[in-house]
C-alpha positions as MATLAB code, in Angstrom:
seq = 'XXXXXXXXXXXXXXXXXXXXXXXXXXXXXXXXXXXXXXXXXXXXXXXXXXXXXXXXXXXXXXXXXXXXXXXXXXXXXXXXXXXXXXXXXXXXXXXXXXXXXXXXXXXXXXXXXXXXXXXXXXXXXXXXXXXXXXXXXXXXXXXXXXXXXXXXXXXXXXXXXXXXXXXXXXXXXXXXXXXXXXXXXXXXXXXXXXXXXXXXXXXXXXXXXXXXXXXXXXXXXXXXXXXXXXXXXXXXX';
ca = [
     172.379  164.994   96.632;
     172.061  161.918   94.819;
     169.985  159.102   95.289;
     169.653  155.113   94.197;
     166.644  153.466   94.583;
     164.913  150.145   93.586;
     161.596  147.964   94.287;
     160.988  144.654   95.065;
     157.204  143.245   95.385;
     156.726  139.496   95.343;
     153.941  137.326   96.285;
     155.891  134.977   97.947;
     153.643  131.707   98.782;
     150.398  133.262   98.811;
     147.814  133.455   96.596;
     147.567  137.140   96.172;
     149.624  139.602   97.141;
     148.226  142.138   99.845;
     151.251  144.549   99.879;
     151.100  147.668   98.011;
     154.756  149.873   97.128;
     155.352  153.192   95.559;
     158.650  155.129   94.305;
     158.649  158.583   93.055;
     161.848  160.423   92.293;
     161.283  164.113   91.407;
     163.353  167.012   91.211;
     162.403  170.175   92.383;
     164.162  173.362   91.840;
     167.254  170.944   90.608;
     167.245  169.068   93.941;
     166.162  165.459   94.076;
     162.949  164.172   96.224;
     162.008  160.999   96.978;
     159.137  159.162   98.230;
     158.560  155.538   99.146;
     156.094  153.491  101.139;
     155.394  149.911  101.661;
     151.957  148.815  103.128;
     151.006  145.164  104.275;
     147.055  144.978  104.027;
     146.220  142.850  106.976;
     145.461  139.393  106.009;
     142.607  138.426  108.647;
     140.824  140.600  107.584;
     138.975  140.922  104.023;
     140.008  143.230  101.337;
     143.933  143.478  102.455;
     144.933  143.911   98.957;
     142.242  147.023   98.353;
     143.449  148.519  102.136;
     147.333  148.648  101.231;
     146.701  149.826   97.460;
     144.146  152.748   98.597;
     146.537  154.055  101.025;
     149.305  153.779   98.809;
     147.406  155.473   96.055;
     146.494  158.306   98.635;
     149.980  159.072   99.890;
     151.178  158.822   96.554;
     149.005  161.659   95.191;
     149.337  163.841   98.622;
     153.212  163.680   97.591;
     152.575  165.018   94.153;
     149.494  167.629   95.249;
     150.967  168.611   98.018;
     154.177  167.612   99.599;
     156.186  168.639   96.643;
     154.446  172.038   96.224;
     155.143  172.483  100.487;
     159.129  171.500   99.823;
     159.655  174.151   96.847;
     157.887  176.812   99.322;
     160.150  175.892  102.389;
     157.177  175.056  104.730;
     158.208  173.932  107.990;
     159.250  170.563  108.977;
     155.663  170.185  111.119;
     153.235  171.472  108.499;
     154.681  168.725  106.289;
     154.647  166.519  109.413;
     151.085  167.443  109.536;
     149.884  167.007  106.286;
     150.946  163.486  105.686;
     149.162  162.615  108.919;
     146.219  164.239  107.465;
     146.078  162.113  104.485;
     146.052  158.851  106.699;
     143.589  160.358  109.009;
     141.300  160.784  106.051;
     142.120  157.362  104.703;
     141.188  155.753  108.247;
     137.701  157.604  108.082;
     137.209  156.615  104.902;
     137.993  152.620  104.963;
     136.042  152.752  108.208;
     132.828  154.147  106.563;
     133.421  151.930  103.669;
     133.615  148.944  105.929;
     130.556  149.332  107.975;
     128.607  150.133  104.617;
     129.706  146.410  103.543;
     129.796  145.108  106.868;
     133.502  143.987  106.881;
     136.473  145.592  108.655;
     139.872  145.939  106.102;
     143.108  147.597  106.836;
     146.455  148.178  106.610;
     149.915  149.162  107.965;
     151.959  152.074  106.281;
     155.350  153.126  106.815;
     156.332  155.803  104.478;
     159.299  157.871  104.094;
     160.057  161.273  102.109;
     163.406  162.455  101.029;
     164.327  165.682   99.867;
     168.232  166.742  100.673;
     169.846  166.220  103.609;
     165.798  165.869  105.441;
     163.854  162.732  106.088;
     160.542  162.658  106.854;
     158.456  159.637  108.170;
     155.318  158.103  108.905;
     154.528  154.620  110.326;
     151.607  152.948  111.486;
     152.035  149.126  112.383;
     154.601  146.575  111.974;
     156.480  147.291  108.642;
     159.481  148.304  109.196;
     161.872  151.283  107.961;
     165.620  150.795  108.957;
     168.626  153.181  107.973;
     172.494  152.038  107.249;
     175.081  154.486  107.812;
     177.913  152.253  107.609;
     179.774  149.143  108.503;
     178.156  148.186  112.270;
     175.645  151.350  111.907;
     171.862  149.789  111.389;
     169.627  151.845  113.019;
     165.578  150.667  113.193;
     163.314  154.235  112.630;
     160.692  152.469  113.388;
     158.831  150.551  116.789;
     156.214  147.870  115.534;
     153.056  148.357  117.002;
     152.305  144.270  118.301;
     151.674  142.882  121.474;
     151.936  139.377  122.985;
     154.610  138.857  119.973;
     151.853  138.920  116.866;
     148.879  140.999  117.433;
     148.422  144.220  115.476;
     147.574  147.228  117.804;
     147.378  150.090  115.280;
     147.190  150.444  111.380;
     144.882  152.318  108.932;
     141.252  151.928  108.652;
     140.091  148.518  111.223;
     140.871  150.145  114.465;
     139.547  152.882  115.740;
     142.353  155.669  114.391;
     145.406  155.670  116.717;
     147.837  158.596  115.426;
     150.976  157.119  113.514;
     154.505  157.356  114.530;
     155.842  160.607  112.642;
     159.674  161.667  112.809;
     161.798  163.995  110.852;
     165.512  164.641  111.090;
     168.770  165.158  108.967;
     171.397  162.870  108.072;
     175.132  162.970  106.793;
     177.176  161.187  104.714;
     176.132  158.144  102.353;
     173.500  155.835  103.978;
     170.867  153.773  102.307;
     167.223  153.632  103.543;
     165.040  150.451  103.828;
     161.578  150.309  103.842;
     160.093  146.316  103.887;
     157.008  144.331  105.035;
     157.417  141.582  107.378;
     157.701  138.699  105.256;
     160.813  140.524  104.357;
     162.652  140.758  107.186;
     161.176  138.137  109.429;
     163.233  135.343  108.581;
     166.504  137.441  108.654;
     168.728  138.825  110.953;
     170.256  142.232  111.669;
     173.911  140.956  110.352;
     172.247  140.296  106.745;
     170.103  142.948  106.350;
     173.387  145.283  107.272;
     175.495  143.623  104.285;
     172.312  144.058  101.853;
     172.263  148.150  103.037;
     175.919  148.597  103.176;
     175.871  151.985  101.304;
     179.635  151.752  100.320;
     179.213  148.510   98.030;
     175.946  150.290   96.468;
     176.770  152.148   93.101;
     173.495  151.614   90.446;
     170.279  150.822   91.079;
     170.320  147.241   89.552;
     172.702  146.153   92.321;
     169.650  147.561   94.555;
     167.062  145.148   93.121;
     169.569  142.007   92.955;
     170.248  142.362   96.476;
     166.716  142.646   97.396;
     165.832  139.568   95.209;
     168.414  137.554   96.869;
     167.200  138.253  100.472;
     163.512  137.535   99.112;
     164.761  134.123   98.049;
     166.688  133.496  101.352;
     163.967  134.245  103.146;
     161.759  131.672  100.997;
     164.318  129.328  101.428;
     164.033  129.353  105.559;
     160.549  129.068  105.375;
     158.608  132.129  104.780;
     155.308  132.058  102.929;
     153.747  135.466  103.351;
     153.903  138.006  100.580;
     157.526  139.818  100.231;
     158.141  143.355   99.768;
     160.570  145.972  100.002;
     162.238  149.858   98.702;
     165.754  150.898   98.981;
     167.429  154.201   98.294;
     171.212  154.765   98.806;
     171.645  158.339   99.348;
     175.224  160.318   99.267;
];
């Protein structure tokens, strides 16, 4: 298995940037692993920035203590279900206690997504998005945003009381490339676009990744968007 993968993070036309990324490409045993998460840090409330980079920080560090150590022992698709969910539980608690010691209320959304072979593993809590391209005409959205009435936030990490992320796992075949964006990403473009930036057959090094990610951040400016920009890809084959 082989696997291209590039970042984009840009603050777009805000001051500061809430969103928080992470990429990690390991091999274990000779067999490549990746992780990568975007999180938006929610901007009515305070602290967005310091939501999206502690839960980034904590997922990051769950995939090297722990996740990597369960995928070289073969544990079973729910225990590593399981323990990422853990990690966000405890993250929840802990912005929650944090918050009522300051008297403010921060969070976050998360949608992160772990590699490793053939396997995909994924957790989402809000309204980034993770989408997967398996071909010409073959999109496919892996993830439900959690809004009502169009724009209000139902769950994330650490303001609302905790609601248990989305979690799937599964397999895939053939080359596809993975997406994982905020919503100032994606909100200004269609499906049709975002399916020519994915298109895993016209993906060969990872510098074509971050042009074509660059580009759609500047489209997006272009139509309008203001809020902070961010995105991973990984073509995998």
């Amino acid at each position: 298995m082989r696997f291209i993968s590039d970042v984009y993070w840009d603050v777009g036309k805000r001051e500061t940037n809430q969103d928080s990324v992470s990429l990690q490409e390991v091999s274990v045993k000779g067999r490549k692993v990746v992780f990568a998460l975007v999180c938006d840090g929610i901007g009515g409330l305070e602290g967005g920035e310091t939501a999206s980079g502690f839960v980034a920080e904590k997922m990051t560090e769950w995939f090297y203590r722990e996740a990597l150590v369960m995928l070289k022992n073969h544990k079973r698709r729910r225990k590593v279900e399981k323990a990422g969910l853990r990690v966000l539980y405890g993250c929840n608690e802990e912005m929650i206690r944090e918050g009522k010691k300051k008297g403010i209320k921060f969070g976050t959304t998360v949608t992160a997504l772990l590699l490793s072979g053939r396997h995909y593993f994924l957790w989402h809590s809000g309204d980034t998005r993770a989408y997967r391209m398996k071909g010409k005409g073959r999109l496919k959205r892996l993830t439900e945003d959690h809004i009502e009435n169009a724009h209000t936030l139902i769950r994330c990490i650490g303001s609302f009381p905790w609601k248990r992320p989305d979690v799937k796992s599964g397999c895939f075949i053939g080359k596809c490339t993975f997406l994982l964006c905020s919503d100032g990403f994606r909100n200004r473009a269609d499906e049709k676009r975002i399916e020519e930036l994915l298109l895993p057959e016209t993906i060969q090094r990872r510098e074509q990744i971050y042009k074509r990610l660059k580009e759609m951040a500047e489209y997006v400016k272009r139509k309008g968007e203001r809020d902070n920009i961010s995105a991973v890809a990984i073509k995998a084959e």
